[in-house]
Steps between C-alpha positions, in 0.01 A plus 500: 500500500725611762831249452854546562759316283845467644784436296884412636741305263546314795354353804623703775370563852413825376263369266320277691481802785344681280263250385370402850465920542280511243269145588460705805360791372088389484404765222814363293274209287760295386898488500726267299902503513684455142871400436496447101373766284299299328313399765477891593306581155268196477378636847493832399306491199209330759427897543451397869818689672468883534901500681793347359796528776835423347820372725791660346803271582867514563759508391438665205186775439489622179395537203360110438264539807428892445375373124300219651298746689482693167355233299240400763441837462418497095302162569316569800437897515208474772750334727639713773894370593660505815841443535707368772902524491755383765698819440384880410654770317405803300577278155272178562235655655453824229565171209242330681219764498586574174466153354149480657509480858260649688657467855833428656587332815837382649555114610457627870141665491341399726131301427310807566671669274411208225147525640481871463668496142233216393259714629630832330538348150210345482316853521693640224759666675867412507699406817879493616612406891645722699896387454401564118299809579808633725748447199239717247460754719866555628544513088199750499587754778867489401388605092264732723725676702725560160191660329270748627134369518259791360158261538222656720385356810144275440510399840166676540355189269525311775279493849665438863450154516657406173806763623514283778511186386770625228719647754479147718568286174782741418672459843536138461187385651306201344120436411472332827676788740282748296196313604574477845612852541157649347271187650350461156579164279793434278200463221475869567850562503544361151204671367636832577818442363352425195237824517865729532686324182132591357529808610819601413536280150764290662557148426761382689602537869814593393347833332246569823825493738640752211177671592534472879898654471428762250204641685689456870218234620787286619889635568808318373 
């Protein structure tokens, strides 16, 4: 079954955004909003939700709501979390991911984004959006530029139109944009972006733009 489970300790406008996102989504089967735990863990144990996506609240974000995310985690190990926060930082987003998140987005992504990290975590892949990709990476080139890389260049793994379509995606442009710019669809847009993090074992965007900077597909 292909549900998503929302849960938010309480009923915000965010919340119920999110929920009408996802009814609008026509491959998305069902969608059901929680407030009580639980309510959350009757649902879950239905087996019918593939996506759990977690509002992580003010004022506080720590360690009761990064352990929540952990024991849905334990329960539920087939279930793939996203979680949504109203403020980012290196801390809660690496505590996130490693209580069992499996993408990241800030409280002002916009719905594609949500779309496209439904989308990407459902295939098995991990997703963060781009104000939580930019905050990785900055970390990532700055630890690069202290360390010398010695990897060799696999670039040749990869054929011109996948180059393409990384070097697009790396410069900022969405699914959409990339579709226009190539006249092919944004089903064929995501497909190749999957074939590279094939390709090159990655699985998360954050590690392809890694890819992208290391191998000078994109500048910075």
């Amino acid at each position: 079954m292909s549900g998503v489970a929302i849960y938010a300790d309480t009923y915000t406008i965010l919340a119920a955004g999110i929920q009408s996102s996802m009814h609008a989504l026509e491959d998305i089967d069902h969608c059901i909003l929680c407030t009580r735990e639980q309510e959350l863990f009757e649902q879950l144990k239905t087996k019918q939700f593939s996506i759990l996506i977690v509002t992580l609240n003010e004022p506080q974000i720590g360690e009761k709501q990064y352990g929540f995310i952990k024991q849905v985690k334990i329960q539920f190990c087939e279930i793939r979390i996203v979680a949504i926060a109203p403020r980012i930082s290196k801390d809660v987003v690496f505590q996130t991911i490693k209580n069992g998140a499996s993408g990241f987005l800030s409280a002002d992504a916009t719905v594609q984004e949500l779309t496209e990290a439904v989308y990407t975590i459902r295939g098995g892949y991990e997703y963060f959006s781009s104000s939580i990709t930019s905050l990785l990476v900055n970390n990532y080139v700055e630890a690069m530029r202290n360390q010398a890389d010695t990897q060799d260049n696999p670039t040749a793994r990869l054929g011109k139109r996948e180059i393409e379509i990384l070097t697009l995606w790396g410069n900022g442009h969405t699914n959409v944009e990339i579709a226009e710019h190539l006249f092919i669809s944004v089903r064929t847009v995501e497909s190749h972006k999957n074939h590279i993090m094939q390709k090159l074992g990655t699985r998360t965007t954050v590690d392809l733009l890694k890819f992208a900077i290391r191998n000078n597909i994109i500048s910075i």
